[in-house]
Structure formats: structure tokens, C-alpha cells
C-alpha positions in Angstrom: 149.1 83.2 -129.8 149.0 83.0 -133.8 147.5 86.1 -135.9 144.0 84.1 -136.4 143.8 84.2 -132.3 144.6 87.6 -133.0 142.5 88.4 -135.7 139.4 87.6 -133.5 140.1 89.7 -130.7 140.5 92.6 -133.0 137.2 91.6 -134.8 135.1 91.1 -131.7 136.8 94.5 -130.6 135.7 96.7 -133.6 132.3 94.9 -133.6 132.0 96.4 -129.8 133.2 99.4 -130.5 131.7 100.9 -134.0 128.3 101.9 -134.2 128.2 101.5 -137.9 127.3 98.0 -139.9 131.3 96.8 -140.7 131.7 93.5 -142.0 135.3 93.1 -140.4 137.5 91.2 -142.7 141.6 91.1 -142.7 141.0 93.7 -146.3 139.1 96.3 -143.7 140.8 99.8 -143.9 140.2 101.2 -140.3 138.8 104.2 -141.5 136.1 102.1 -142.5 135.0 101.5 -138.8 134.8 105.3 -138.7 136.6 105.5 -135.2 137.1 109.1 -133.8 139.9 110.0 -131.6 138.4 108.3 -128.6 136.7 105.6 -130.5 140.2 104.5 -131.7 141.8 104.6 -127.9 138.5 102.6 -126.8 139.2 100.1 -129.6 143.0 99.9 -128.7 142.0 99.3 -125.1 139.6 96.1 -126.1 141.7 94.6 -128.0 144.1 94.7 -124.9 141.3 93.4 -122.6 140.6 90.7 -124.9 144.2 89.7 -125.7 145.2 90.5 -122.2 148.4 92.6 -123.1 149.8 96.2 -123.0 150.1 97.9 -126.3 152.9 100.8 -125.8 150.9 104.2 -127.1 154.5 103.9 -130.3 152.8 100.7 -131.6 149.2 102.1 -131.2 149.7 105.9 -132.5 150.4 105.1 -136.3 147.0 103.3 -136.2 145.1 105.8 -135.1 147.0 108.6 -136.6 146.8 107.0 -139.8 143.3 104.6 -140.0 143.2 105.3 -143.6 146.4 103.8 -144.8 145.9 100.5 -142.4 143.4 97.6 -142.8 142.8 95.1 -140.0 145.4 92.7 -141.2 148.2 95.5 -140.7 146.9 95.6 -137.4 147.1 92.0 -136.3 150.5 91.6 -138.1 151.4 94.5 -136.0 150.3 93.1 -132.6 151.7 89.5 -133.4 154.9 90.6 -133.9 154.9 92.6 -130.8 153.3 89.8 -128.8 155.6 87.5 -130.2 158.7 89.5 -129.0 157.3 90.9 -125.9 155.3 88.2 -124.2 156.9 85.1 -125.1 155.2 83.2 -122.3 151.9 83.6 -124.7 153.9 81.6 -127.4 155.3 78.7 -125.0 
């Protein structure tokens, strides 16, 4: 699983989640998708369906704590190196 695999998970996620026009790019702050609270858990929660992993709530909190100091790339760098260390059978 490399981060472009990655990458359009988390794309097709946001574009199912917002209700707002987002051209999803790797430069996208997540405040930009303007996520609430549960819009945020909802987004997490795709992007596990799609990827068909387990994101612990520690690697998902800063994210939604925090949307407007991330951008999608932090996000897929963040999920590739917990793939990568987590479910090695995705890398084999």
C-alpha cells in the first residue's frame, strides 16, 4: 500500500463526506473540507472502510483536533507510516 493508494482513499473519502465544492489535492488544509466534530469521525471511519484498516483514536485525534494546521498530505503520510508499521501483510 504506497501513499498514492493512500491518497485516493482519503480523496474519495472527503468527496463523500463534505457537502461543500473541495477540489481535494495533497496542499488541502482539512479545515478546508469544513468537517465538524462528527463530520471528521465520519471521514476517519471512510477512509478506514476504503483502506480496510483500524486507525487507533491517538493517530486520528490530532487531525481532528487540529484540521487547520494539517493538509491531506500530512494525513496520508500519517496513515502510511502507520500502515506500514502496523499491517505489514498490506506491504508484502
Amino acid at each position: 500500500m504506497n501513499e498514492n493508494y493512500i491518497y485516493s482513499a482519503v480523496k474519495k473519502s472527503a468527496e463523500t463526506v463534505t457537502i461543500h465544492e473541495v477540489n481535494v489535492s495533497l496542499e488541502t488544509k482539512l479545515q478546508d473540507l469544513y468537517l465538524d466534530s462528527l463530520d471528521a469521525v465520519e471521514f476517519v471511519m471512510e477512509i478506514e472502510k476504503e483502506l480496510n484498516i483500524q486507525l487507533p483514536d491517538s493517530k486520528c485525534v490530532p487531525i481532528i483536533d487540529h484540521p487547520e494546521d494539517r493538509t491531506i498530505s500530512d494525513l496520508v503520510k500519517l496513515i502510511h507510516n502507520y500502515v506500514r508499521i502496523n499491517y505489514k501483510d498490506l506491504y508484502q
